[in-house]
Wavefront OBJ file of the C-alpha trace (Angstrom):
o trace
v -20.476 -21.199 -0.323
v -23.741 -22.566 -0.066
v -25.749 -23.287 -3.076
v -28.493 -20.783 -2.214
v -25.875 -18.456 -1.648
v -24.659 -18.803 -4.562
v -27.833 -18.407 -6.553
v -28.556 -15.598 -4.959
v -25.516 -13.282 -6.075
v -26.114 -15.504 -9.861
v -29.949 -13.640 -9.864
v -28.584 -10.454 -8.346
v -25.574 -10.425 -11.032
v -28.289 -11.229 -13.853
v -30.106 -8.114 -12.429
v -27.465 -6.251 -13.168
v -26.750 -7.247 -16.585
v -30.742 -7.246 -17.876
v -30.271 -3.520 -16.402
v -27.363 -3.011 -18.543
v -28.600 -4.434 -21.427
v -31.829 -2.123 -21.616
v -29.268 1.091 -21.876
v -27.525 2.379 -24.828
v -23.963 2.662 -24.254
v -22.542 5.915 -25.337
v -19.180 4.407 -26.922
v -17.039 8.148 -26.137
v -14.142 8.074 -28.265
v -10.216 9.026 -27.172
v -8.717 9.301 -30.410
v -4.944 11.068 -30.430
v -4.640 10.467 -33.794
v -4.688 7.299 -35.769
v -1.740 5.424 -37.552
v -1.241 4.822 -41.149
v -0.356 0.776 -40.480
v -3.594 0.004 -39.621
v -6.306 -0.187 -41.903
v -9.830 1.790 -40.864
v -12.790 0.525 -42.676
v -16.070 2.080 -43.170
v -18.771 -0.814 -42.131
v -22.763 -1.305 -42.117
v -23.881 -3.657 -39.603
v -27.489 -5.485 -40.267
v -30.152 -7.688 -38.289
v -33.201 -8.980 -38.462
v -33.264 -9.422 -34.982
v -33.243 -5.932 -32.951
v -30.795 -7.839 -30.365
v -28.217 -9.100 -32.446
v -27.856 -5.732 -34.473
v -27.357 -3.513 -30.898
v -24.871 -6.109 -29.740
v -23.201 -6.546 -33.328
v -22.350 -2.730 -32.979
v -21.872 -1.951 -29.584
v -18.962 -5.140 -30.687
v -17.143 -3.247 -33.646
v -18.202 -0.130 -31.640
v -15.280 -1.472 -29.270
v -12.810 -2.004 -32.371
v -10.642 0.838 -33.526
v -10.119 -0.635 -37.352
v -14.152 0.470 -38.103
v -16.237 3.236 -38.125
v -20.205 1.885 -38.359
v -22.123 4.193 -41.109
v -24.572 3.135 -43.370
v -24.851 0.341 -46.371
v -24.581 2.841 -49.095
v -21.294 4.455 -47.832
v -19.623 1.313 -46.650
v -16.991 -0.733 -47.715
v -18.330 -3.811 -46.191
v -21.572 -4.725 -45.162
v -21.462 -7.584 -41.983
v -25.074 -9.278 -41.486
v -26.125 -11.104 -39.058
v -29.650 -13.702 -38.670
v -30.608 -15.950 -36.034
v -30.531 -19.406 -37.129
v -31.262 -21.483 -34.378
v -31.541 -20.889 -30.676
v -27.606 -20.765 -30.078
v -26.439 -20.167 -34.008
v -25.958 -17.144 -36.131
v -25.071 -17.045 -39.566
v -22.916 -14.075 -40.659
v -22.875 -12.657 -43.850
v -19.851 -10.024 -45.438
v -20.027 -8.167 -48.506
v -17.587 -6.147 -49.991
v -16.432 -7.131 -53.702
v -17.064 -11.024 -52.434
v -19.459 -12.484 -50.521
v -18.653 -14.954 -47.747
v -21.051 -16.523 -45.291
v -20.509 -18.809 -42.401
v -22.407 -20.548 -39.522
v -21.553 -20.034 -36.229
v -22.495 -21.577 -32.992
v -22.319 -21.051 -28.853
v -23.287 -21.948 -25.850
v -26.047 -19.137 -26.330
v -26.788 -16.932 -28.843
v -24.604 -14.174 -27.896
v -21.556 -15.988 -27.857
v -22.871 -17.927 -31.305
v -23.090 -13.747 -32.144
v -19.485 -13.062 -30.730
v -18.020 -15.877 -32.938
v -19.780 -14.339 -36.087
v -18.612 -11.098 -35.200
v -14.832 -12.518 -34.976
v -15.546 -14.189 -38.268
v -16.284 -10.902 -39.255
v -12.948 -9.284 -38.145
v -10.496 -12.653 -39.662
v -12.064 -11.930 -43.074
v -11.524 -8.657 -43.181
v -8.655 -7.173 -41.092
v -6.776 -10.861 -41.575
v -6.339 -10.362 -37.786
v -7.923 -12.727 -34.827
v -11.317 -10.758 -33.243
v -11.722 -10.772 -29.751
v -15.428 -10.520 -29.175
v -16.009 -14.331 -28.257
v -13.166 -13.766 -24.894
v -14.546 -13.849 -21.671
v -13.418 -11.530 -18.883
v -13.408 -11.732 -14.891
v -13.227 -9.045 -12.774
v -13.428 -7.807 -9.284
v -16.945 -5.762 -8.853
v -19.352 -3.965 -6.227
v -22.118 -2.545 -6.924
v -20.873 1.068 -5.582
v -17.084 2.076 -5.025
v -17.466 1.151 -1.266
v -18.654 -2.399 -0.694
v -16.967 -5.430 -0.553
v -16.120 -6.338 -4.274
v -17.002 -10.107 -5.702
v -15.822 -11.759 -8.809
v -17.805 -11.861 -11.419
v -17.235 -12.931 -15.358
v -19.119 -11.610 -18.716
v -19.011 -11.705 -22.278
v -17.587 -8.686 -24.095
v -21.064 -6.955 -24.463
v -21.967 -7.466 -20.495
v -24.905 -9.453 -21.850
v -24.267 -12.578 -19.949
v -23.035 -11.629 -16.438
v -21.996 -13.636 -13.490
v -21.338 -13.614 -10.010
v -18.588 -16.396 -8.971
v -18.281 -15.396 -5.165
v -20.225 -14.678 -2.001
v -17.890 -14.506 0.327
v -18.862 -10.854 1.690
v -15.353 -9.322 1.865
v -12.972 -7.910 -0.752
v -12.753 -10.757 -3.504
v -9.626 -9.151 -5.870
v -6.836 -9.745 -8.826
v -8.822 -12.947 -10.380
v -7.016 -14.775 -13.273
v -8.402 -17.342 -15.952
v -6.272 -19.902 -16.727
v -5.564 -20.503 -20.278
v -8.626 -22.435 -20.600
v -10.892 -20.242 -19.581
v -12.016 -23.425 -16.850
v -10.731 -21.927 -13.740
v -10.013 -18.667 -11.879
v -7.091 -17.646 -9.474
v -8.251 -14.996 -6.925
v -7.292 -13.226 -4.011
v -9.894 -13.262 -1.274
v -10.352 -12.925 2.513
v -12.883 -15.449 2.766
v -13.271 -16.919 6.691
v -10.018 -16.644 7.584
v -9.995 -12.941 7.104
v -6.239 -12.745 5.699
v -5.165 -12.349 1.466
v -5.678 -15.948 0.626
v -5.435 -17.282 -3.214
v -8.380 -19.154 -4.005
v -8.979 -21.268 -7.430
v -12.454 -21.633 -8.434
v -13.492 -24.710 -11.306
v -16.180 -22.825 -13.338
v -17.532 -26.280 -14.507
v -18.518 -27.212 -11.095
v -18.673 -23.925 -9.182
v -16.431 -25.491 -6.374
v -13.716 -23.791 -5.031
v -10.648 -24.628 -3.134
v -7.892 -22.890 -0.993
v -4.441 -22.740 -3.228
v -1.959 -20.524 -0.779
v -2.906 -20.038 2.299
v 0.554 -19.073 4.128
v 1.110 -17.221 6.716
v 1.179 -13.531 5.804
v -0.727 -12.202 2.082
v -0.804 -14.512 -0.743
v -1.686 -12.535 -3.789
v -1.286 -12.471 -7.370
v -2.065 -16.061 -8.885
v -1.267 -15.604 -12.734
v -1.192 -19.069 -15.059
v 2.061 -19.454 -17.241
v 0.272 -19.591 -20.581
v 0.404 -23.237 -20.785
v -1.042 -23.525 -17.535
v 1.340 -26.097 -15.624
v 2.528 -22.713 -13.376
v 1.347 -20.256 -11.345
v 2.996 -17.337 -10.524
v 2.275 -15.536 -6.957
v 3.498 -12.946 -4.452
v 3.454 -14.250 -1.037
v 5.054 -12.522 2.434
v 5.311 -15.711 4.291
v 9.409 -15.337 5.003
v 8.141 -11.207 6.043
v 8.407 -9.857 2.415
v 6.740 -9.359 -0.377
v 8.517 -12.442 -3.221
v 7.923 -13.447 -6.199
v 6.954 -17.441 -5.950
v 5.973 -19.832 -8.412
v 4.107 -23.432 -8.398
v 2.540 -25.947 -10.214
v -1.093 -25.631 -10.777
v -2.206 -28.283 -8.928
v -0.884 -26.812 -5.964
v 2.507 -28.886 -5.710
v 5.611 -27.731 -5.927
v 6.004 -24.260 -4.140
v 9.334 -22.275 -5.018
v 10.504 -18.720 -4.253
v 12.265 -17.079 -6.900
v 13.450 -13.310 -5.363
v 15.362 -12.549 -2.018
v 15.479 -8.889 -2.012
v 14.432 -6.673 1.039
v 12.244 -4.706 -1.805
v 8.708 -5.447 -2.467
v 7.785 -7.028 -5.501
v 4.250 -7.121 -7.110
v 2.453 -8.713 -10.312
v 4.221 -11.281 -11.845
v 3.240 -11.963 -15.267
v 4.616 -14.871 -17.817
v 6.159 -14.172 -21.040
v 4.448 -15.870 -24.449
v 6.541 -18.513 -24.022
v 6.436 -19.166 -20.382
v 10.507 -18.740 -19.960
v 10.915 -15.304 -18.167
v 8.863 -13.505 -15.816
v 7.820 -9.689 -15.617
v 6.792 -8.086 -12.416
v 7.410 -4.750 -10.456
v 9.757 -3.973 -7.893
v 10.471 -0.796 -5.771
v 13.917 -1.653 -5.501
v 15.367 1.211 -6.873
v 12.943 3.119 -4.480
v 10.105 3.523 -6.386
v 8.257 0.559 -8.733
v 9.930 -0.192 -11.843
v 9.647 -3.026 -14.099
v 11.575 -6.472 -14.253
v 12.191 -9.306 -15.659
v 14.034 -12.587 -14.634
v 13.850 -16.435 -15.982
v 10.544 -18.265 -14.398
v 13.240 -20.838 -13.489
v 14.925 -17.911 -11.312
v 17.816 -16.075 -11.751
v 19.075 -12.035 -11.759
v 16.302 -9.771 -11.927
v 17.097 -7.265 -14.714
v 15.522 -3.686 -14.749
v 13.212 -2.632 -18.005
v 14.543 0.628 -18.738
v 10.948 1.951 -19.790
v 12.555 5.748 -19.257
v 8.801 6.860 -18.852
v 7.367 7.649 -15.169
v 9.091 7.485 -11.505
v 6.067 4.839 -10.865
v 5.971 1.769 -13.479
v 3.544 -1.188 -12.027
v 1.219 -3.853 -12.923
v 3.157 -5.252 -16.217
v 1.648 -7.506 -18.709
v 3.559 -9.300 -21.548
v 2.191 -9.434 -25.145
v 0.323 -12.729 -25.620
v 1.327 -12.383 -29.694
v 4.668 -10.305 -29.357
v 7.039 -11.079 -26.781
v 8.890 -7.389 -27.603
v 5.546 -5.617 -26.305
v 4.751 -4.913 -22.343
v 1.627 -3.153 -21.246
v 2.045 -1.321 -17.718
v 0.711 1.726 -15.839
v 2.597 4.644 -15.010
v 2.465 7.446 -12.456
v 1.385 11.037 -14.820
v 0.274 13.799 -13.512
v -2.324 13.513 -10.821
v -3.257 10.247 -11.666
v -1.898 6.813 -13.711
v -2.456 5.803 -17.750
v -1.273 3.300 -18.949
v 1.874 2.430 -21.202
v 3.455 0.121 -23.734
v 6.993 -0.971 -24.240
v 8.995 -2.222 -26.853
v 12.226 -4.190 -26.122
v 13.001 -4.136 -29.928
v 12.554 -0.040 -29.867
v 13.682 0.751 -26.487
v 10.567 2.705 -26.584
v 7.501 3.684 -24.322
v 4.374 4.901 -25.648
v 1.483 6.133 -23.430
v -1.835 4.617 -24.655
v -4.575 6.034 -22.896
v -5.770 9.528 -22.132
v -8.389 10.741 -19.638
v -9.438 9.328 -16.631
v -7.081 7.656 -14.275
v -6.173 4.125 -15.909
v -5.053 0.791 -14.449
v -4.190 -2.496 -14.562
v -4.458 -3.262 -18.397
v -4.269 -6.553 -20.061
v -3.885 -7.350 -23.565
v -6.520 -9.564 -25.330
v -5.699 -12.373 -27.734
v -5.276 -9.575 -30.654
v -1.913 -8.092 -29.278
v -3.187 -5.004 -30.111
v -6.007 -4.399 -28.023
v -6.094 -3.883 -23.569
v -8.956 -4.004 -21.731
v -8.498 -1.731 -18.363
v -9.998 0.473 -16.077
v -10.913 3.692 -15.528
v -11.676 5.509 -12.075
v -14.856 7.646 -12.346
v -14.579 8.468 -8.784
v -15.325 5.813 -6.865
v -16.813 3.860 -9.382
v -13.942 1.870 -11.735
v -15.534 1.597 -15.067
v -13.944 -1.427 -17.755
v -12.498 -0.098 -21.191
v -10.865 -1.281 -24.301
v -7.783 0.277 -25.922
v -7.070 0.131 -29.205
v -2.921 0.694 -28.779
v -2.531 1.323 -32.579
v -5.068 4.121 -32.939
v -5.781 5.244 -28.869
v -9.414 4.846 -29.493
v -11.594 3.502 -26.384
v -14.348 2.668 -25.622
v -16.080 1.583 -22.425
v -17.873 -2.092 -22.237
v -20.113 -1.025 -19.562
v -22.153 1.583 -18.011
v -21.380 3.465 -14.446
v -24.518 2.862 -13.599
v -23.925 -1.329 -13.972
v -21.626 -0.431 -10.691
v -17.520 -0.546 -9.832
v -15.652 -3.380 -12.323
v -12.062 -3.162 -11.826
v -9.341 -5.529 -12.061
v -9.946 -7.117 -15.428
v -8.349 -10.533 -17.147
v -9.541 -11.845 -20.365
v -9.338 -15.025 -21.965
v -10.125 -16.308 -25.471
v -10.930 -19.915 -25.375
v -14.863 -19.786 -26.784
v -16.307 -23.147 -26.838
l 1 2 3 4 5 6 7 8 9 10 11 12 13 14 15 16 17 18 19 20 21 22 23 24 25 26 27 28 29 30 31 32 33 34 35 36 37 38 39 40 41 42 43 44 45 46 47 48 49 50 51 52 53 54 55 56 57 58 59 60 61 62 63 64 65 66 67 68 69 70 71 72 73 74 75 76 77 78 79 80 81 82 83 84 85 86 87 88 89 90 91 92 93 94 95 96 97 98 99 100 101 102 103 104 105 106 107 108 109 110 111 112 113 114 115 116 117 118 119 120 121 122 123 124 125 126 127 128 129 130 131 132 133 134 135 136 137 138 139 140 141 142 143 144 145 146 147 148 149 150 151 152 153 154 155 156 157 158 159 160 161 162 163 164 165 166 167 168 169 170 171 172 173 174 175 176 177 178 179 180 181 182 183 184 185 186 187 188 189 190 191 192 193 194 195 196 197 198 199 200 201 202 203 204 205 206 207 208 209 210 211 212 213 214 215 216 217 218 219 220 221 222 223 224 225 226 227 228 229 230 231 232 233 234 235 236 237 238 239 240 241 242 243 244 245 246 247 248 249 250 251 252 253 254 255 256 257 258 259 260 261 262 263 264 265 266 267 268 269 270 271 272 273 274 275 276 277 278 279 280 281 282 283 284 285 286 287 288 289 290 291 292 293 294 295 296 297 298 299 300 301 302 303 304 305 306 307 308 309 310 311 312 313 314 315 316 317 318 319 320 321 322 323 324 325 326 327 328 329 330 331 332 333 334 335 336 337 338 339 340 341 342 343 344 345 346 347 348 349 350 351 352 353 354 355 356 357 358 359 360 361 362 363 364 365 366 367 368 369 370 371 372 373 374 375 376 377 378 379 380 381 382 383 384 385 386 387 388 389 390 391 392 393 394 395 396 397 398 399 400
């Protein structure tokens, strides 16, 4: 990618986001009915600064443990003033009052932090707001998608690829430094690509013959786990993350799909059509028997995640009805739980919270990226249709 290239989609992405950022975002709640274990408070946000008090809601606006109403009928009061170029200081009152300084690399991620400050004090609970997310996105539901990453609030958007073909399934690595996609750039097969964020430079990391797909970090980030066809079927491989080390860890004649580390980085979750239709499974990353996840839910399980805070908790979409939702499992329960309601939803993944998934909807041909609060169903878009298609999502929480 040349660098003018690359500017170009950078200006066209910012485009996009300075469009975004003029709307108000109609935050549509899907409640089915909220959950005694979870505390709901009753908030007022405040801001000098017109920006920082739209973003500071359209934040909690995203989190199902408040409802935003007005100082006099709250039980905590969050406010937020600029105090620098890149730092806000957040102030919470409710009985006590606490204040804190936070800074970022701009002031909406200096905002973010504030805002997760926020959420620790009160809830006792990690925020997510400062994350960063990468996803696959066109500007209709037709064109060739690129990858692009953003803050929670789509204030800071930005275009990683030019290549001008489908650029899909992109994965952080822990550190939030690089990203794993799947791309047909020049050679016109499913290639997996790593891109350095620090330097914008990219580099080939499977290129076999056949599709290489998939490229999810182990959470330490030594591995990578892929699905490549290069002996003629669809395996689970791993390797180490600088590109060394490749090792195939299924021989079945079924096809397997979206591997996904546990916590810990010991066993493996993906999805398999063995038993004729996709269902989940797990296995050691070391390899080993695969071992069905009786999720007793849909004919059609795919696209599992693991719980980044408990390893008993899966996140996966399901076949219902006309369409797909998405699901949660408990190995401790034997129990699954659909999550979200509505619109056809896919490939969720859980944020650094355990507790919430960011996903996507289908609004015809546009995909449209949502959070899910799996304790009380609420969601809540982070984006408008009109931004364009953003499917594909992974989210990491590494603010710096």
């Amino acid at each position: 990618m040349t660098r003018k290239a690359f500017i170009g989609i950078l200006l066209a992405a910012a485009g996009c986001a300075s469009a975004l950022a003029q709307q108000d975002i109609n935050i549509r709640i899907v409640d089915k009915g909220q959950r005694l274990n979870v505390p709901v408070y009753r908030v007022a946000v405040t801001s000098d600064n017109p920006a920082l008090l739209t973003s500071a809601k359209r934040a909690f606006g995203l989190h199902g443990s408040y409802v935003l109403t007005t100082p006099e009928k709250a039980q905590f009061t969050f406010s937020f003033t600029q105090a620098g170029a890149s730092a806000v200081k957040v102030s919470i009152r409710g009985g006590t009052v606490y204040e804190q300084l936070c800074t970022g690399e701009n002031l909406t991620a200096a905002l973010m932090k504030a805002c997760d400050v926020a959420v620790l004090r009160t809830l006792k609970t990690p925020g997510f707001f400062a994350g960063k997310i990468v996803f696959s996105y066109s500007r209709g539901g037709d064109e060739n998608s690129e990858i692009c990453v953003s803050d929670m609030v789509f204030k800071n958007v930005r275009a990683i690829t030019n290549d001008k073909s489908d650029s899909l399934m992109p994965h952080f690595s822990p550190d939030g430094r690089k990203v794993m996609y799947t791309g047909y750039y020049r050679s016109g097969f499913m290639d997996l690509f790593q891109i350095n964020l620090d330097t914008n430079s990219r580099r080939a990391f499977a290129s076999y013959k056949g599709s290489n797909t998939g490229g999810e970090f182990s959470p330490d980030g030594s591995k990578v786990a892929m699905i490549l066809t290069a002996t003629g079927n669809a395996e689970i491989w791993t390797a180490n993350a600088d590109g060394s080390g490749f090792r195939r860890l299924t021989r079945t004649p079924a096809t397997e799909s979206t591997a996904s580390f546990s916590p810990d980085g010991s066993k493996i979750l993906f999805a398999s059509d063995t038993r004729g239709s996709p269902q989940i499974y797990t296995m050691p990353s070391t390899g080993g028997t695969p071992r069905v996840v009786r999720t007793n839910i849909s004919r059609y399980c795919s696209e599992p995640t693991w719980n980044p805070k408990d390893p008993n908790k899966i996140a996966f979409t399901i076949a219902q009805g006309r369409g797909f939702q998405v699901a949660v499992y408990d190995f401790s329960k034997g129990v699954s739980e659909v999550v979200s309601a509505g619109e056809s939803t896919s490939t969720p993944k859980w944020l650094n919270d355990g507790r919430h998934i960011i996903c996507a909807k289908a609004k015809g041909k546009i995909r449209q990226l949502y959070i899910i609060d799996t304790e009380t169903k609420r969601q809540a878009p982070l984006h408008t249709t009109s931004f364009g298609s953003a499917k594909e999502p992974d989210f990491v929480y590494n603010p710096r």
